[in-house]
N, C-alpha and C positions, 0 to 999 in steps of 0.2 A: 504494500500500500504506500502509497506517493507521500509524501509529509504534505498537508494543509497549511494556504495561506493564511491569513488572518482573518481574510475578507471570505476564504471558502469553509471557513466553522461553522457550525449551526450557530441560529442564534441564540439560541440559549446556555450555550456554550458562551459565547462573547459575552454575556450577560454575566454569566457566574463568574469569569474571570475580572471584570468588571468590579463585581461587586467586592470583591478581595483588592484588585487589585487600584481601583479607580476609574480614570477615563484612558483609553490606547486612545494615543494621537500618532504611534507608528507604531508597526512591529517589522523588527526585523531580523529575518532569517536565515540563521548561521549555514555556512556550507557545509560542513561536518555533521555530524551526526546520523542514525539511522534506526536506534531503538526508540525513536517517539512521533509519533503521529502528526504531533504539534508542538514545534520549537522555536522559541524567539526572543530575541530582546524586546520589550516593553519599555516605549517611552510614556511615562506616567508625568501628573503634576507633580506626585514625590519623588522622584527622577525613574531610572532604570531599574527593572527587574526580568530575570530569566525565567521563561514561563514552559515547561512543556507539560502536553498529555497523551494520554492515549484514550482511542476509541471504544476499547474493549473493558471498559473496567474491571469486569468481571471475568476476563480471563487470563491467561498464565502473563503475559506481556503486564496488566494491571498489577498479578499479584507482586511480580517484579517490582512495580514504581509505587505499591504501596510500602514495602520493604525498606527500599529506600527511603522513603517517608517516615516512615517506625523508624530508623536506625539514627537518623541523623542529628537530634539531641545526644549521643553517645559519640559524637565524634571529635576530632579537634577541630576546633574554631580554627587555630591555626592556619589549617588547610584546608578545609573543609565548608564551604556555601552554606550558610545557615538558612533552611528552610522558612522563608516565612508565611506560606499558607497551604493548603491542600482543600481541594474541592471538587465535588461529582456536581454533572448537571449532562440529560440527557445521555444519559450510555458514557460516557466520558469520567477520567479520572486525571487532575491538572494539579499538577505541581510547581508554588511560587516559590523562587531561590533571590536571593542577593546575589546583584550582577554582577559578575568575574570579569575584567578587564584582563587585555596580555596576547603572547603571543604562544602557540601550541612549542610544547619543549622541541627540542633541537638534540635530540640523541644521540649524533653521529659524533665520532672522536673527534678529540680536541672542542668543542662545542662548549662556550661558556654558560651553556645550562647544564650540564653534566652536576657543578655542585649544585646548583642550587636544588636542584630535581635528589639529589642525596642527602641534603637538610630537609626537603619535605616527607622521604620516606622514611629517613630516620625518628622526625616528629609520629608519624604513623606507629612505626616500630613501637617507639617505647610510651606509646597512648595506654593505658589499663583502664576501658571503658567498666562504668561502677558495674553493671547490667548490661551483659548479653546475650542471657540465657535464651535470649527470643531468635536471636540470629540461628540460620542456619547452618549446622556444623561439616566443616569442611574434612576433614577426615572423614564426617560419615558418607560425604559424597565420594572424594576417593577411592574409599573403600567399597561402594555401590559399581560405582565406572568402571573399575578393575580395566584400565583401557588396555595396558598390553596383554591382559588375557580377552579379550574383545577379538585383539586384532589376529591373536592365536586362531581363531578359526575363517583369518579371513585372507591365508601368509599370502595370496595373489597380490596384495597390496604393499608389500612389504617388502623393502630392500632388501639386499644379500647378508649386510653388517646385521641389521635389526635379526632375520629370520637363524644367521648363526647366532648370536647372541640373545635368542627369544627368553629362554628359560633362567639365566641371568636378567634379562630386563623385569620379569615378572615378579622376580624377587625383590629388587631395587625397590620395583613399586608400591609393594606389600609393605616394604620398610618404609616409603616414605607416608602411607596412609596412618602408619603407626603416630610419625613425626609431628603430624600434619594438626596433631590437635592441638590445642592452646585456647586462651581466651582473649586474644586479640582481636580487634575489628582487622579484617583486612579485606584489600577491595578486590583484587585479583583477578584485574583489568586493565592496570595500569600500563598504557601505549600514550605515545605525543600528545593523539587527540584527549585523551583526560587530563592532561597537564598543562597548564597556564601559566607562563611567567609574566611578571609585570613588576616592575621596578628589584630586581633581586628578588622577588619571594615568587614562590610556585605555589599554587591552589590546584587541589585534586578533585575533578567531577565524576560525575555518574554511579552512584556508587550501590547501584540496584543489584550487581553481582557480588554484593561483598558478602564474607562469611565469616563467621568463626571459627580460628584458628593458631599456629602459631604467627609470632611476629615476621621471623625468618621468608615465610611465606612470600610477600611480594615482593621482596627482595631479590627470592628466586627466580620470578617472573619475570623484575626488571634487569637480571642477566639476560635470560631469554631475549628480551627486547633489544638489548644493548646488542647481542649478536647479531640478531636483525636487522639493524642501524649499521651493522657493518664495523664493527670493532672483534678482536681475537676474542676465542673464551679466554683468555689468561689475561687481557683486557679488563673486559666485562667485571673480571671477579676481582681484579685488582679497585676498580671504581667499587664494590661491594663491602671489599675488606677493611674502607674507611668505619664504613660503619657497627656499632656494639651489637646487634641483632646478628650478623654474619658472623662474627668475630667469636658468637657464642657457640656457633655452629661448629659439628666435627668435619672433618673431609669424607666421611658416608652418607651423613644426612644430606651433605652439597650434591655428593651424585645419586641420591635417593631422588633429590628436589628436581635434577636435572633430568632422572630419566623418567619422574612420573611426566613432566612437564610435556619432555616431549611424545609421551604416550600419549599423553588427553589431547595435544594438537594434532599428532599424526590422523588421530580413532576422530577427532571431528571433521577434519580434511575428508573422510574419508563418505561421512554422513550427512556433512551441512558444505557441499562445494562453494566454496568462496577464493576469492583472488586473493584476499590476503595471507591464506594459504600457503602459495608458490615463496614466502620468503619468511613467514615463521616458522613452518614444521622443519625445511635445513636449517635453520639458526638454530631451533631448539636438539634435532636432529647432532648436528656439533656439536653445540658443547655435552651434550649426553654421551660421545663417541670422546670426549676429551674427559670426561671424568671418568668414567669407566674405563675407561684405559691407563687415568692415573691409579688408579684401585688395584687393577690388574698388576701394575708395577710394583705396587706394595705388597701384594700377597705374596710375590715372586722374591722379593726381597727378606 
């Protein structure tokens, strides 16, 4: 479904946002984005605010953005878009935020967003939300996904390195579902387009995918990314090691983190075809083949 203009909402929709949010003398509509229906800057008499919704309220997309909705009193102000309203009208479910200014981070090596994008994730890192019990637990999805026993009956799909090394990756994995639990909020999405710099500080959006879990957690991811952006794994992890959340980490749990990772991207590649695909699954793909192989080294040792 196409994201809706301002002007193509029902009206009743424009009403209910309206009535949260005041009079829209414009809205306007980011390039990015693709999990909401309806997204926009809002120019209000009380200035800007970022509005989106979804059509479906009632279904799995909804329970997503109400999620996010629930979770966002528990997050760092810091970093994090403080929710200012939520409201259904007509089938629809709209989420008001505090407008983020900036530019989408700059991932690629050497890139003088690198720290500041490692001060926002270390602010995540060592967040101890009071109440998360509500959050959904991310080892228990892990352990549901079991992606590289998934992709076990599927090895048509699967490289030559993957299909020799299967029953080692399924182990890795098992251990990292173990790892994987914590009571940290983490968002475990975190790519460019979630990341805003504006004057040295980054803001982290969207955060309908987050779960609980450990801290370590998007840490992991943001190696993933980092590979994807075109830096070494030995790169990546050295941008990683600045931080206390990795530093706390052994060198198994790192390639526990690396081969679930690349398991859950490979097993979605495989079932939700998207372009973004063609340059995550080999970034994660690597550095999975770079830590397992550093592992390998040490048993041999």
């Amino acid at each position: 479904m196409a994201r809706s203009t301002w002007d193509e909402l029902p009206p009743a929709v424009r009403a209910a946002i309206e009535r949260e949010a005041g009079p829209v003398a414009a809205a306007e509509i980011p390039a990015a984005g693709r999990n909401s229906d309806f997204s926009a800057t809002l120019h209000t008499a009380d200035g800007r605010v970022f509005c989106k919704g979804i059509a479906d309220a009632e279904g799995k997309r909804g329970q997503m953005h109400r999620h996010e909705a629930d979770i966002n009193p528990w997050l760092p102000s810091a970093v994090a878009p403080r929710l200012r309203w939520r409201t259904e009208a007509d089938g629809w479910l709209l989420l008001g935020f505090d407008h983020v200014t900036g530019h989408h981070a700059d991932l690629s090596p050497g890139s003088p967003d690198l720290p500041v994008v490692a001060a926002a994730v270390n602010t995540l890192a060592s967040h101890r939300p009071s109440c998360t019990s509500e959050a959904p637990s991310l080892a228990g999805q892990w352990t549901r996904l079991a992606a590289w026993r998934r992709l076990s009956k599927i090895p048509t799909f699967l490289d030559e390195w993957s299909l020799t090394h299967l029953d080692q990756l399924i182990t890795w994995e098992a251990r990292a579902a173990e790892i994987a639990d914590g009571r940290s909020l983490v968002h475990t999405d975190l790519h460019s387009l979630n990341i805003l710099i504006d004057s040295e500080q980054a803001r982290i959006v969207d955060w309908a995918w987050s779960r609980r879990g450990a801290p370590a957690i998007d840490i992991a991811f943001m190696v993933a990314r980092l590979v994807a952006a075109g830096h070494t794994s030995a790169g990546a992890e050295r941008w990683a090691d600045a931080l206390p959340a990795w530093q706390a980490t052994t060198a198994d749990e790192r390639t526990a983190f690396a081969v679930a990772i690349s398991g859950i991207w490979t097993y979605l590649s495989n079932q939700q075809p998207r372009d973004l695909w063609s340059e995550l699954v080999p970034a994660a793909r690597t550095w999975a083949h770079h830590r397992v192989s550093k592992a390998s080294k040490c048993d041999l040792e």
